[in-house]
C-alpha positions in Angstrom: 106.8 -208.1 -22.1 109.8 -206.1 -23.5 111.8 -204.2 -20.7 114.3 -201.0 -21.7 116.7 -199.7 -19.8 119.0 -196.3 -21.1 121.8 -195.1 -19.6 124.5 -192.2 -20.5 122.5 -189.1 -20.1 123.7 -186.4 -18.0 125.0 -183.2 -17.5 127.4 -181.2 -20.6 128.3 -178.0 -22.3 126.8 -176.6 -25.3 129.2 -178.2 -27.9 130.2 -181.2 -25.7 128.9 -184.6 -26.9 127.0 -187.8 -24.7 126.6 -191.2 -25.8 123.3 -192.9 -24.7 122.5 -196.5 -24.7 119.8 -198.5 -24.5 119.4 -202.2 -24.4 115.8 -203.9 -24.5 115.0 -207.5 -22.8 112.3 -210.1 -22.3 111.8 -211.1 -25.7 114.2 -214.0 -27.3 113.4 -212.0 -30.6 115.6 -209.7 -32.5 113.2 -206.3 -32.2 111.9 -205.1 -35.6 112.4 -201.4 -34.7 114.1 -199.4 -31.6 114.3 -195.7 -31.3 114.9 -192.5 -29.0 112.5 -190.0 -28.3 112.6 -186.8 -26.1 110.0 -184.6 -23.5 110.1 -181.6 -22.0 107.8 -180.4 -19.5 104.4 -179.2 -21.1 105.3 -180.8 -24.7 104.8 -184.1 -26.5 107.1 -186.2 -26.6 109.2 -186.6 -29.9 110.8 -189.0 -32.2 114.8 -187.6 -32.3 116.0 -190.9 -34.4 115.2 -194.5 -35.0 116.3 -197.9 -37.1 113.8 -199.9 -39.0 115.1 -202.7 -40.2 118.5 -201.3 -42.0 116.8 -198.2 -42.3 117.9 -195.1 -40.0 115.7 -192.1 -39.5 116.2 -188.7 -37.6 114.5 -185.8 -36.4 115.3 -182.6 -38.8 116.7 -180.7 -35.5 119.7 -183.7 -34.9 120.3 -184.3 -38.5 124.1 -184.5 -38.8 124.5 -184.2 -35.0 122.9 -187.4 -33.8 124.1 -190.6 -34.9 121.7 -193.8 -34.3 123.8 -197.3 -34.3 122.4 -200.9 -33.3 124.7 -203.3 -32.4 124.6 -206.4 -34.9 121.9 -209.0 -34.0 121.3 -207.7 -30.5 118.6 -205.7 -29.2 120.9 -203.0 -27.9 121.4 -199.5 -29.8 123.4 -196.0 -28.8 122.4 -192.5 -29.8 125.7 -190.4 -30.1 124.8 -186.8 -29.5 127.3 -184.5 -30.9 127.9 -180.3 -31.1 125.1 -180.6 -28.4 122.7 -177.3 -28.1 120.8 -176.1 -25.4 117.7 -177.1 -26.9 118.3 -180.7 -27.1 117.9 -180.5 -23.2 115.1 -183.1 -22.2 114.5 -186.7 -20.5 115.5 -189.0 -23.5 113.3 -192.5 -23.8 114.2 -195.4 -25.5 111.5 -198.0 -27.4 111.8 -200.9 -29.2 109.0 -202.5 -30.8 108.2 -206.1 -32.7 105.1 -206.9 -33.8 102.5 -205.3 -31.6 104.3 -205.0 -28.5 106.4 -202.0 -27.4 108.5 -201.2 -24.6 109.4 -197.6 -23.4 112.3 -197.2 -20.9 112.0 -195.4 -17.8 114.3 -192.1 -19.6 117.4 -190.5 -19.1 118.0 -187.1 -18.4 120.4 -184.9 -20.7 121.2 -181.1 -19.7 123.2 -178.7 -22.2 124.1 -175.8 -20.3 125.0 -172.7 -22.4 
C-alpha cells in the first residue's frame, strides 16, 4: 500500500510564495505518476499540477506560478507556489500512483490572505 505524507502548507500573503512537499512510501518501486490536487469546502477536488513520466502538467489557473519538480529517482516531489492569490487558498493533497494502486496523503492546508 503506498503511504503520502505533504508538508509546507501554511499561512502567507497574497504575492508571498510556499514550497510544498510530498514524499510517497511502501512501495520499493519508482511511482509512474505523482501529483497535487486542491478542495475547498462544497467543491471537487482538483488536479493543480502533476509529472508523468518526464512529462509535467498544470492546471490553467497556476500556469507560470506553480512549478512541479520530482527529485531524481525518488518518489518524493515539491510544488513551488509562487505570486500566490487568494484563490489558491485550499487543503492541498498529494498522490502518487503505479500501476493500479494510488495513494492520497492526508493534505496540507495553504491560506493566502489578501
Amino acid at each position: 500500500q503506498i503511504q503520502v505524507a505533504e508538508s509546507g502548507g501554511g499561512l502567507v500573503q497574497s504575492g508571498g510564495s510556499l514550497r510544498l512537499s510530498c514524499t510517497a512510501s511502501g512501495t520499493r518501486f519508482i511511482l509512474s505518476a505523482m501529483s497535487w490536487h486542491r478542495q475547498v469546502p462544497g467543491k471537487e477536488r482538483e488536479l493543480v499540477a502533476g509529472i508523468v513520466g518526464g512529462r509535467r502538467m498544470y492546471a490553467d489557473s497556476v500556469k507560470g506560478r506553480f512549478t512541479i519538480s520530482r527529485e531524481n529517482n525518488k518518489n518524493t516531489v515539491h510544488l513551488q507556489m509562487d505570486n500566490l492569490r487568494p484563490e489558491d487558498t485550499a487543503v492541498y493533497y498529494c498522490r502518487g500512483v503505479i500501476g493500479s494502486n494510488d495513494g492520497w496523503g492526508q493534505g496540507t492546508q495553504v491560506t493566502v490572505s489578501s
